[in-house]
C-alpha positions as a Python dict, from the first residue, in 0.01 Angstrom:
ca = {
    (1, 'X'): (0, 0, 0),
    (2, 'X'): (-171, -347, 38),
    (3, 'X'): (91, -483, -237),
    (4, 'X'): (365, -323, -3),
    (5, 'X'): (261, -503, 268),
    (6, 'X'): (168, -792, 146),
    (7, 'X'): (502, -985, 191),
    (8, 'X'): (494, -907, 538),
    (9, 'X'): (185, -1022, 622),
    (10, 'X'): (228, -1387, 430),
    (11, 'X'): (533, -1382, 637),
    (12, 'X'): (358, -1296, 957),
    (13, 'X'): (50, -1557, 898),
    (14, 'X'): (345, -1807, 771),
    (15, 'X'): (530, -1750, 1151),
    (16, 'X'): (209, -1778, 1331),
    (17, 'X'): (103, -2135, 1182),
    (18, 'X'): (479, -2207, 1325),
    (19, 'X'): (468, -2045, 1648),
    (20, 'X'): (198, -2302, 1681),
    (21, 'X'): (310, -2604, 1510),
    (22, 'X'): (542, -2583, 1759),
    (23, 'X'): (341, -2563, 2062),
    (24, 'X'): (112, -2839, 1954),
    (25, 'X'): (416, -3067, 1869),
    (26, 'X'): (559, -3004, 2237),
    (27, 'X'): (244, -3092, 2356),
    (28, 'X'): (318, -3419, 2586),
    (29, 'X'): (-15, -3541, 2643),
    (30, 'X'): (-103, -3479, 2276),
    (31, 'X'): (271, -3662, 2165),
    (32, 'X'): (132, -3960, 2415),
    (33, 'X'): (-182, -3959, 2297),
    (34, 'X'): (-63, -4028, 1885),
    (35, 'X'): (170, -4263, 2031),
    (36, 'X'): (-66, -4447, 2226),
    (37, 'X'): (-290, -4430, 1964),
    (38, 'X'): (-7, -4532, 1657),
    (39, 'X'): (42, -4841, 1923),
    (40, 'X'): (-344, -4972, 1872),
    (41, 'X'): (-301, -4852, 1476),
    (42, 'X'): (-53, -5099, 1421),
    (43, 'X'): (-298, -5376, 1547),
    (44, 'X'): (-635, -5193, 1420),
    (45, 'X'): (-516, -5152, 1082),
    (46, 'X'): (-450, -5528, 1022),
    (47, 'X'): (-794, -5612, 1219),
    (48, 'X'): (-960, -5355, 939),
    (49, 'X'): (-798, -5511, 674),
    (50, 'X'): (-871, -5863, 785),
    (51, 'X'): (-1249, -5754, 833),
    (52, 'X'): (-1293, -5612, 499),
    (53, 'X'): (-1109, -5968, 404),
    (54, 'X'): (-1335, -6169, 573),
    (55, 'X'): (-1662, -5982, 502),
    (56, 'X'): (-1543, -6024, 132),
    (57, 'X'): (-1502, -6325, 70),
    (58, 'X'): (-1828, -6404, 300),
    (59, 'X'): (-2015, -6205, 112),
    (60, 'X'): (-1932, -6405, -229),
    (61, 'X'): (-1912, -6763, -40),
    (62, 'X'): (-2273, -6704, 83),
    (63, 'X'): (-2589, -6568, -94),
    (64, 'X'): (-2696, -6233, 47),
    (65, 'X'): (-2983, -6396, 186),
    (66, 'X'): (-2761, -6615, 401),
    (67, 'X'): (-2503, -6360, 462),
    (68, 'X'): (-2765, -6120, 598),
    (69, 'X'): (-2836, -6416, 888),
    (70, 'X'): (-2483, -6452, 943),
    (71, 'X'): (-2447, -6093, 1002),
    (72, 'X'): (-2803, -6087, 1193),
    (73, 'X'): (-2665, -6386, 1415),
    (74, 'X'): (-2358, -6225, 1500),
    (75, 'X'): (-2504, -5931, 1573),
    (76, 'X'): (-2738, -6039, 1806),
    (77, 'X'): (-2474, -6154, 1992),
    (78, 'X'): (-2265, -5888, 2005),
    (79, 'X'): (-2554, -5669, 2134),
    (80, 'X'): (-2683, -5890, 2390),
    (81, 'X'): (-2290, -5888, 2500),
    (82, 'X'): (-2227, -5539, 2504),
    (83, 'X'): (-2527, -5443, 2675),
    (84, 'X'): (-2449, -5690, 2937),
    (85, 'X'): (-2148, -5641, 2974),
    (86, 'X'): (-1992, -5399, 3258),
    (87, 'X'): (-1746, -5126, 3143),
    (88, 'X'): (-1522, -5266, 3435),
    (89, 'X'): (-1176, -5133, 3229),
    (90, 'X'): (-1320, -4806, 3332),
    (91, 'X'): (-1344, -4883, 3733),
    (92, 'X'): (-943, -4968, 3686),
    (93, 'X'): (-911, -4645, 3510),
    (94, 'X'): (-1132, -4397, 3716),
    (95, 'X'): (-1042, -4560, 4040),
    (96, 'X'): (-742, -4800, 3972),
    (97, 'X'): (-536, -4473, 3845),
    (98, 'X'): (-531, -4276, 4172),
    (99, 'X'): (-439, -4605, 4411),
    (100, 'X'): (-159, -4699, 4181),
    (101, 'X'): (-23, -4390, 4146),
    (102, 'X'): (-14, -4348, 4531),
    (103, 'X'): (135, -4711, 4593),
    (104, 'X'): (-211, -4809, 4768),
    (105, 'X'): (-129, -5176, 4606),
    (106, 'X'): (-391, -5339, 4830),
    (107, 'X'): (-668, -5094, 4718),
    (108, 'X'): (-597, -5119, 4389),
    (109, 'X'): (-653, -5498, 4452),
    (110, 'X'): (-915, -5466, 4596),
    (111, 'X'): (-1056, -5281, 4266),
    (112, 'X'): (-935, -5516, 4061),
    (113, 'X'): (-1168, -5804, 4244),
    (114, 'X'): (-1433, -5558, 4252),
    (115, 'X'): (-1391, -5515, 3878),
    (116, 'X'): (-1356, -5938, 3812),
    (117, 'X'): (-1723, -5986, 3981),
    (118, 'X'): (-1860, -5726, 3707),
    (119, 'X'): (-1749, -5898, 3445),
    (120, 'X'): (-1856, -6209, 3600),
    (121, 'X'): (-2205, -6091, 3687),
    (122, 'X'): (-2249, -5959, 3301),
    (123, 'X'): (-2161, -6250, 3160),
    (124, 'X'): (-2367, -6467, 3348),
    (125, 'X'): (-2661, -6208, 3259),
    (126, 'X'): (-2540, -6176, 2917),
    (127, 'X'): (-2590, -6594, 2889),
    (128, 'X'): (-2914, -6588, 3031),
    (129, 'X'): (-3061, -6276, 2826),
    (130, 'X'): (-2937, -6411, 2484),
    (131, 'X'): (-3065, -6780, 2508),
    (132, 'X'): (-3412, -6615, 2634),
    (133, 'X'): (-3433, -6388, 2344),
    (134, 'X'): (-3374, -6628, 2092),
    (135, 'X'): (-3745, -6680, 2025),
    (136, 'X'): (-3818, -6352, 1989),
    (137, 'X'): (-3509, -6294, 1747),
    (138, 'X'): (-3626, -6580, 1525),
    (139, 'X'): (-4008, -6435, 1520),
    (140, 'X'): (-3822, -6117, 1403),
    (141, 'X'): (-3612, -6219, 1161),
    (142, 'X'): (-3818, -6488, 1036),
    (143, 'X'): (-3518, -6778, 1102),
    (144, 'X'): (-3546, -7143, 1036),
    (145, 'X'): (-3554, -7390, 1329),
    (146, 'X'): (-3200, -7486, 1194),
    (147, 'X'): (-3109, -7131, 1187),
    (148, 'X'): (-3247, -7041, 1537),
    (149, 'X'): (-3015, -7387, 1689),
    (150, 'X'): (-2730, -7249, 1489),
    (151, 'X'): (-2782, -6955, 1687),
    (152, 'X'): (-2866, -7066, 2010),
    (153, 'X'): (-2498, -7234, 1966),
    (154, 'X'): (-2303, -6916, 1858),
    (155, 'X'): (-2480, -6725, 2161),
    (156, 'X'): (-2314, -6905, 2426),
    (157, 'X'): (-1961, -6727, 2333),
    (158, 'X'): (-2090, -6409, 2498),
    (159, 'X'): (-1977, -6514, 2830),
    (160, 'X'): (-1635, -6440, 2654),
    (161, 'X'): (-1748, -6086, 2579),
    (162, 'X'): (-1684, -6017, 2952),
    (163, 'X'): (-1303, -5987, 3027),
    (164, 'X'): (-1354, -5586, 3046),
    (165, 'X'): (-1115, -5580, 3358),
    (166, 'X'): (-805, -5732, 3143),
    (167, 'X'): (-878, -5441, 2906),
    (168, 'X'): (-818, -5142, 3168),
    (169, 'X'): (-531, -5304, 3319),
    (170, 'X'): (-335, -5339, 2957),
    (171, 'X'): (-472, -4937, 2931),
    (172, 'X'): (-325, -4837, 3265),
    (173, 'X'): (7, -4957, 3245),
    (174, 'X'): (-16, -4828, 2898),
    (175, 'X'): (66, -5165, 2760),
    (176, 'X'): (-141, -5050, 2426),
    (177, 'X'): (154, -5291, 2234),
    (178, 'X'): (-53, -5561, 2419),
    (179, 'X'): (-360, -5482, 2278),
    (180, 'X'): (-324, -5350, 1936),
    (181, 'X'): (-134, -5772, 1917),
    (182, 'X'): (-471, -5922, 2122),
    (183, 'X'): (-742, -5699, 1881),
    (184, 'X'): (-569, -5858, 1530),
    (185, 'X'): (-605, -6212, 1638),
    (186, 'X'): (-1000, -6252, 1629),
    (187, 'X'): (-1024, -6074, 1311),
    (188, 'X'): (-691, -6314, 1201),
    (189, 'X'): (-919, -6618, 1289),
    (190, 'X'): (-1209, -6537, 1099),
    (191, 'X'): (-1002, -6425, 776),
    (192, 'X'): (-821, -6801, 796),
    (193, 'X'): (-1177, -7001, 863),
    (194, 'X'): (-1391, -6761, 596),
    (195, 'X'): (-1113, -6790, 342),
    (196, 'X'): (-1142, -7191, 434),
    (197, 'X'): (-1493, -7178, 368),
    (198, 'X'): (-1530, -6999, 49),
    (199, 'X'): (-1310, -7212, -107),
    (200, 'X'): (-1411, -7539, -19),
    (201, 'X'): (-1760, -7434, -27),
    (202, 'X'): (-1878, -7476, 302),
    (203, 'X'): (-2218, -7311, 391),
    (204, 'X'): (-2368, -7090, 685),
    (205, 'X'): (-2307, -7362, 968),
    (206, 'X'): (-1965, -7356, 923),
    (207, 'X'): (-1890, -6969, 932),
    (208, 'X'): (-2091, -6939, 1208),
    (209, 'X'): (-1793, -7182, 1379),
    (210, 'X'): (-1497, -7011, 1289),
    (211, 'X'): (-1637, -6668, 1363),
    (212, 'X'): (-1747, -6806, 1734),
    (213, 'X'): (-1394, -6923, 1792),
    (214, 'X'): (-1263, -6611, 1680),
    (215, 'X'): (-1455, -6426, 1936),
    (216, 'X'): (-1366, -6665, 2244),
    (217, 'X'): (-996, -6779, 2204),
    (218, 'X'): (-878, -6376, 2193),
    (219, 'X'): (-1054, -6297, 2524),
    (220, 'X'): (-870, -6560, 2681),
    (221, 'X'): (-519, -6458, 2542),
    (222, 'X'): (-685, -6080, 2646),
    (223, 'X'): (-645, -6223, 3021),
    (224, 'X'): (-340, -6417, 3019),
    (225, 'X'): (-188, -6070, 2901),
    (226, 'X'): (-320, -5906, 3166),
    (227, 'X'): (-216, -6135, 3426),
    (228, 'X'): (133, -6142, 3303),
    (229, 'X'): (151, -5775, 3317),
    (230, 'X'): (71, -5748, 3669),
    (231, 'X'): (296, -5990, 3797),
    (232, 'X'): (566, -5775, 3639),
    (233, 'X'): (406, -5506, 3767),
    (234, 'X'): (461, -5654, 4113),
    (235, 'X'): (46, -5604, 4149),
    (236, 'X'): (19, -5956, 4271),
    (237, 'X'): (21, -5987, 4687),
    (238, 'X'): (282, -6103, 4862),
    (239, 'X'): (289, -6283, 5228),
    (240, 'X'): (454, -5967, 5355),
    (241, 'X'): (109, -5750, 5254),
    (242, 'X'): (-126, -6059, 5309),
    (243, 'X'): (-213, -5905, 5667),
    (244, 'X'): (-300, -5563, 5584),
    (245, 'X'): (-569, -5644, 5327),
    (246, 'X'): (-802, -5810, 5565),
    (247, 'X'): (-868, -5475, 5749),
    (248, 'X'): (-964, -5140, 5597),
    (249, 'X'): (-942, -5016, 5261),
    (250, 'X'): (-1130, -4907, 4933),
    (251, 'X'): (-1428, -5046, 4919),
    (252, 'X'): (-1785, -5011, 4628),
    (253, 'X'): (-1973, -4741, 4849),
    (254, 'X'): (-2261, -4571, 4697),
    (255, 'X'): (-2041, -4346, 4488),
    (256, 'X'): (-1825, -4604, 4297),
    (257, 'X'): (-2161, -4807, 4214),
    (258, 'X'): (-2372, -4503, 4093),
    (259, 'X'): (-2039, -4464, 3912),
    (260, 'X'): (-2023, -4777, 3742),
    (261, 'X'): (-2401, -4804, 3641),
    (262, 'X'): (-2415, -4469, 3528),
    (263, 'X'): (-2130, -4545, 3306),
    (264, 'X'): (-2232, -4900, 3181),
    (265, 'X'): (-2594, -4790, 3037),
    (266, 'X'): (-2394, -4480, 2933),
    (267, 'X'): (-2155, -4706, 2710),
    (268, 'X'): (-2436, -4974, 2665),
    (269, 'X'): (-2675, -4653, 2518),
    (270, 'X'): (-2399, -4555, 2272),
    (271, 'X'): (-2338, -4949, 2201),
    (272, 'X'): (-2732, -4934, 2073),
    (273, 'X'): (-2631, -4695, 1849),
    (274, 'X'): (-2383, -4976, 1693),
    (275, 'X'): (-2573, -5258, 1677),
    (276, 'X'): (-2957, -5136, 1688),
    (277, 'X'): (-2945, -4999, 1341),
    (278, 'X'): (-2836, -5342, 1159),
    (279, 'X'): (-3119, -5566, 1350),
    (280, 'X'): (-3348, -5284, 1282),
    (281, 'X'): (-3315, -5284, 954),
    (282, 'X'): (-3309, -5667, 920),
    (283, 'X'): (-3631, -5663, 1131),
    (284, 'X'): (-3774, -5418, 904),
    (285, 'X'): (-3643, -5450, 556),
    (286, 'X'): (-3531, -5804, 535),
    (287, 'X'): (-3201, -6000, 588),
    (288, 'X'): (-3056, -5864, 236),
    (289, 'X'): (-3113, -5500, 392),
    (290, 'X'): (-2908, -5595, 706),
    (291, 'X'): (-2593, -5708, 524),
    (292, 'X'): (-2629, -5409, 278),
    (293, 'X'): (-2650, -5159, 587),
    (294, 'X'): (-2345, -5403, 781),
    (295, 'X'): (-2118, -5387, 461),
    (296, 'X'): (-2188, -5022, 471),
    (297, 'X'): (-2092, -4956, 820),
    (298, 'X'): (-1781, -5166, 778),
    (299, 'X'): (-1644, -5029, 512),
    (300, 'X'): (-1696, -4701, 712),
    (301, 'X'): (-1583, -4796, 1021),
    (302, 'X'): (-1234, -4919, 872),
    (303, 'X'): (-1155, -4593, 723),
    (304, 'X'): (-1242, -4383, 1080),
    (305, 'X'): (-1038, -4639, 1222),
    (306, 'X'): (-690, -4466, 1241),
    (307, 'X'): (-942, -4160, 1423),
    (308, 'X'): (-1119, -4384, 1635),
    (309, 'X'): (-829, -4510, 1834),
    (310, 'X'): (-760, -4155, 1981),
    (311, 'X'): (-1067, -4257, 2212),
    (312, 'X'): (-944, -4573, 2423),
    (313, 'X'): (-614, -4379, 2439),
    (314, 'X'): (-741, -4029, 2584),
    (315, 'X'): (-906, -4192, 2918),
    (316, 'X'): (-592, -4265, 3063),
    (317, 'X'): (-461, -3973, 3012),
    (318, 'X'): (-767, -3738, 3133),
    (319, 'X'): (-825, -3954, 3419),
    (320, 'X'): (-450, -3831, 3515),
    (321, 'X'): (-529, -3495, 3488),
    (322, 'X'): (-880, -3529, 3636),
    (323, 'X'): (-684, -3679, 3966),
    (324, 'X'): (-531, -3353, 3973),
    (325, 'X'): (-740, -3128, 3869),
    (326, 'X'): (-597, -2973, 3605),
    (327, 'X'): (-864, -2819, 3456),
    (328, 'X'): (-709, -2613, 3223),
    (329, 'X'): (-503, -2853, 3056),
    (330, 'X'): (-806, -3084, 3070),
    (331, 'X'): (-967, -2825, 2801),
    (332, 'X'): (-654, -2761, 2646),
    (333, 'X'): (-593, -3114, 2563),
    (334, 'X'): (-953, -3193, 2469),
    (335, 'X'): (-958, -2911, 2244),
    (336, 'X'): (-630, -2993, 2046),
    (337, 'X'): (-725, -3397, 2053),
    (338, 'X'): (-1053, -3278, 1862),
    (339, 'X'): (-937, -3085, 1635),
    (340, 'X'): (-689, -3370, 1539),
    (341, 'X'): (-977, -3609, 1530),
    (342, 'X'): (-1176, -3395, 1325),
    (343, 'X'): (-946, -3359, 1009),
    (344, 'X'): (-929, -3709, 1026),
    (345, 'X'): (-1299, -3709, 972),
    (346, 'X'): (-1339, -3494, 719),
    (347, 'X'): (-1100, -3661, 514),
    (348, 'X'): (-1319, -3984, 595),
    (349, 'X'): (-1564, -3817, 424),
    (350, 'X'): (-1390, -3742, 115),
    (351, 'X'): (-1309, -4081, 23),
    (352, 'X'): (-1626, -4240, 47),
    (353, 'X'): (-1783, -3955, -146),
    (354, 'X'): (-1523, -4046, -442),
    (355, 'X'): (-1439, -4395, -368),
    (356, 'X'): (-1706, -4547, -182),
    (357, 'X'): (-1882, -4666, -519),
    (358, 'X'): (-1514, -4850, -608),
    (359, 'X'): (-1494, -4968, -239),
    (360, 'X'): (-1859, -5150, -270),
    (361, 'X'): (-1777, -5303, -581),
    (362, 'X'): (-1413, -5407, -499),
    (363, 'X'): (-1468, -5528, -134),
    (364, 'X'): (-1812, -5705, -188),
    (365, 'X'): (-1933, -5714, -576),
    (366, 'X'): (-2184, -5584, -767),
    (367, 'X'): (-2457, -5716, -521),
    (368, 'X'): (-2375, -5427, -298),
    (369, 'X'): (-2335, -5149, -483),
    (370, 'X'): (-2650, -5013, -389),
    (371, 'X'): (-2537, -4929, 24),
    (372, 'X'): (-2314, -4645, -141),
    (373, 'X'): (-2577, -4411, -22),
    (374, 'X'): (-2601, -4506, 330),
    (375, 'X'): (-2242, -4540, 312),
    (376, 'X'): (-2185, -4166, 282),
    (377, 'X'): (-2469, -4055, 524),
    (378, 'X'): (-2297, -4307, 777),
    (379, 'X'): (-1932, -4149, 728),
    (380, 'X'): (-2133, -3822, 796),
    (381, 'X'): (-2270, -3966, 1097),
    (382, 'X'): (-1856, -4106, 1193),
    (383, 'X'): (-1733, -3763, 1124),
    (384, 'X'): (-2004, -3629, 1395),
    (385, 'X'): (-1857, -3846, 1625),
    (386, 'X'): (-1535, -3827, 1599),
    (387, 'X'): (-1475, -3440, 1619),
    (388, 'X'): (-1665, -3456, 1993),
    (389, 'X'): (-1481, -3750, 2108),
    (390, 'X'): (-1311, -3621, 2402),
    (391, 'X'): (-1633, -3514, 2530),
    (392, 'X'): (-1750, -3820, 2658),
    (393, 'X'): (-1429, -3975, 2845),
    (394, 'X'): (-1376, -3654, 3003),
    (395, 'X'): (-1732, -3655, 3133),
    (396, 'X'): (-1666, -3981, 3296),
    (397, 'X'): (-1330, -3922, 3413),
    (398, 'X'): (-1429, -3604, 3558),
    (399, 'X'): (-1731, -3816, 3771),
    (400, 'X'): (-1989, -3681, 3544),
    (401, 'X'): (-2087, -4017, 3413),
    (402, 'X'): (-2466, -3953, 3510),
    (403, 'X'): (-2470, -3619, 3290),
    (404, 'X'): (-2364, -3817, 3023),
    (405, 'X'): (-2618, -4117, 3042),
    (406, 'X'): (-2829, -3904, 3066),
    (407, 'X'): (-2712, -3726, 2713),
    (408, 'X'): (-2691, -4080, 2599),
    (409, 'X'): (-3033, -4151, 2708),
    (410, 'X'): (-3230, -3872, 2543),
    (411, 'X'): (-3041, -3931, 2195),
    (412, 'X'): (-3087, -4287, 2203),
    (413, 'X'): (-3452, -4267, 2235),
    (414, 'X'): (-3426, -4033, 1958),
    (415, 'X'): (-3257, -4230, 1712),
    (416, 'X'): (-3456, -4545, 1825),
    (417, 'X'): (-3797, -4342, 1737),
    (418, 'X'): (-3667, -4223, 1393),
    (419, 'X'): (-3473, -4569, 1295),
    (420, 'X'): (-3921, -4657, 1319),
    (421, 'X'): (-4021, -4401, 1164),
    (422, 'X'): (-3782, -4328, 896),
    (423, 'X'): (-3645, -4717, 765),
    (424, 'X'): (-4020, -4799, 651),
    (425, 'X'): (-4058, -4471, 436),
    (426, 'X'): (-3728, -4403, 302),
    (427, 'X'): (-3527, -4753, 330),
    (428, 'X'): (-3171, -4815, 417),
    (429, 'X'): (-3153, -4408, 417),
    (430, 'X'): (-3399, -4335, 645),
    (431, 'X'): (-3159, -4592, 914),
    (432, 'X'): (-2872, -4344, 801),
    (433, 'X'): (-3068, -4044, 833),
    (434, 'X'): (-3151, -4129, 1223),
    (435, 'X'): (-2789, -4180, 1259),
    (436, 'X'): (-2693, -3811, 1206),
    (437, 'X'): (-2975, -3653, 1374),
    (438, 'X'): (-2840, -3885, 1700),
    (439, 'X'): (-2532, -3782, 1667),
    (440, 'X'): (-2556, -3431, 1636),
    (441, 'X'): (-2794, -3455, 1936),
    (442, 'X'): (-2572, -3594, 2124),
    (443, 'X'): (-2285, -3382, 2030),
    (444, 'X'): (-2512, -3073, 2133),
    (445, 'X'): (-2626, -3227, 2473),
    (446, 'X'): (-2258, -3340, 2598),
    (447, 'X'): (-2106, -2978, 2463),
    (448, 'X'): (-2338, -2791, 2743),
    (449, 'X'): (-2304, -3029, 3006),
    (450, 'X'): (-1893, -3030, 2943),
    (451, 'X'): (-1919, -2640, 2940),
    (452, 'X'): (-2118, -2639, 3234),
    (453, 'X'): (-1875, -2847, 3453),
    (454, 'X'): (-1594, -2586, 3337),
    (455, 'X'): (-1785, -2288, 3471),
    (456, 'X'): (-1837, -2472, 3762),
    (457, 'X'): (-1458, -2526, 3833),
    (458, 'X'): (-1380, -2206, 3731),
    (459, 'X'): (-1613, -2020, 3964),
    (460, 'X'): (-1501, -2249, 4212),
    (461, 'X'): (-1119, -2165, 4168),
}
């Protein structure tokens, strides 16, 4: 009898993947989210190339003593930046979305100037908090006086780190063409200079150089983009509206600023989770440590990249259907975008298990074949992440951006306690190790406070 029906029930299970191939293909959110997101690929995938490129040939043009400061330097930077920095792209989103949509052009102005002091107030804060550290970076890492003024000069690009705004403007008129072009051009500029460098056999001074430039002159074609698209936008004022923006309007009450706080230190908690672990482990094991753990994460990061671009691509699109409510498709869409995401990420996996030993040796040389290790717990620690990474932007879009710092919160404490505790007993393991326990903390925290806020809405419907 089972071989009778057998057939039939291959045939069955066979019409059933179909029946919903199909409904996931006609999926229009999902079909604009992969196209948003093959938009950014386009741009990400040269940027990962060019970044293994440049890390390369850095890592052979320097010793891994001075390629662990380089990476320590930059680092430093980038952290100081990023926690700085406001997460104004996601004021244009959250609030820009609604007043656009409705034609409220002097509100959404209004936003947009709100949004332009943020980034000017982190990046005057960002200035300030990176030159001040820089004595207690060099007692850390045990720099040079050379090597802390080398610093001191790279630090002063993080004022460019700040153009946040020009970032949610490209996202809301979904000009993602824009930015996959605008994210290729840093990496670009450090692959030219680096490749300069190692062959004319220039030392630490003058990578540091080229890799400053290449963070400052694509911020500022970042905001010529953005100001081109809004004059074709027609976003720009004209003396016909002048008079009816001096009077009422949207304005930062108490709402929009617990808002944006609550969803800077949210971003700027997950950014520790970034850039903590590399000056950790150079505090704590050593410069050589730091570039291991950095060649590591790059490597890892390159591969997750084609997943990781669902993420900047999804806000837009759930702060749509958080305007109108649309709870169902909200979980719907989340719930399909995962899954997607979380293929990718398993297949992330697989490669480094088989060809992460090949990838060390190919990308960096035989210096850093030890990181394989780390490598894989890291990819673990991507994968995490990556099948839970709706969670997050739907928090915030759905104004539950303090329920999700304070997710953030608790597992940043948590991986900042075991990074201590684990790095001095087990090595560049022990930093991977912390990694996944954060992660799946985090994932565990921001499932119950997502499935809380559906209850919610569905008792309230």
């Amino acid at each position: 009898m089972l071989h009778k029906y057998r057939p039939n029930s291959v045939l069955q299970l066979c019409a059933g993947f179909r029946d919903v191939w199909r409904n996931w293909t006609a999926d229009v959110l999902l079909r604009r989210l992969i196209s948003n997101a093959s938009l950014l690929l386009g741009g990400k995938a040269v940027t990962a190339v060019f970044g293994i490129g440049y890390l390369a040939l850095a890592a052979r043009g320097l010793s891994l003593e001075a390629f662990g400061t380089l990476i320590l330097i930059h680092t430093y930077t980038q952290a100081v930046g990023d926690i700085t920095k406001f997460q104004s792209w996601q004021v244009v989103l959250s609030y820009g979305t609604p007043a656009w949509n409705e034609g409220r052009k002097g509100d959404f102005r209004r936003i947009l100037r709100f949004s332009v002091r943020l980034d000017l107030y982190g990046a005057v804060a960002g200035l300030a908090l990176a030159l001040l550290g820089i004595p207690l970076a060099q007692t850390l890492f045990g720099w040079s006086a050379d090597t802390a003024h080398w610093a001191t000069v790279y630090v002063l690009s993080v004022v460019f780190f700040d153009v946040a705004t020009s970032t949610g403007i490209l996202r809301l008129f979904d000009r993602f063409d824009l930015t996959a072009l605008q994210s290729s051009l840093g990496a670009f500029i450090r692959l030219v200079g680096t490749a300069a460098a190692f062959i004319y056999g220039w030392g630490l001074p003058f990578y540091l150089a080229v890799w400053m430039t290449a963070q400052i002159f694509p911020c500022l074609v970042l905001i010529g983009m953005a100001m081109r698209v809004l004059r074709h936008q027609g976003a720009f004022e004209t003396p016909r509206e002048r008079p009816d923006v001096t009077g009422g309007g949207w304005r930062p009450d108490r709402q929009v600023w617990g808002f944006v706080w609550s969803a800077n230190l949210n971003t700027t908690l997950q950014l520790v989770l970034t850039h903590f672990g590399t000056l950790a482990v150079g505090a704590m094991l050593g410069a050589p440590a730091a570039a291991l753990y950095r060649i590591a994460r790059q490597i890892t990061e390159a591969i997750a990249m084609p997943v990781k671009l669902l993420t900047p691509t999804i806000y837009p699109e759930l702060a749509r259907l958080a305007t109108r409510r649309a709870f169902s498709e909200i979980r719907r869409f989340m719930l399909r975008a995962s899954v997607l995401a979380g293929f990718g990420a398993t297949a992330l996996i697989c490669v480094l298990v088989f060809a992460g030993p090949w990838l060390l040796l190919t990308v960096a040389g035989d210096n850093f074949t030890p990181a394989y290790g780390v490598m894989v717990v890291l990819a673990l620690a991507a994968a995490i992440r990556l099948w839970s990474f709706p969670l997050e932007p739907m928090l915030i879009t759905s104004g539950r951006a303090v329920a999700a710092f304070q997710v953030r919160l608790v597992t940043t404490i948590l991986y900042i306690v075991l990074m201590f505790f684990l790095c001095p007993r087990l090595g560049l393991m022990g930093a991977g190790y912390a990694l996944v326990i954060a992660s799946l903390t985090n994932l565990a925290g921001q499932l119950m406070v997502a499935e809380n806020w559906f209850r919610q809405n569905r008792a309230a419907g």
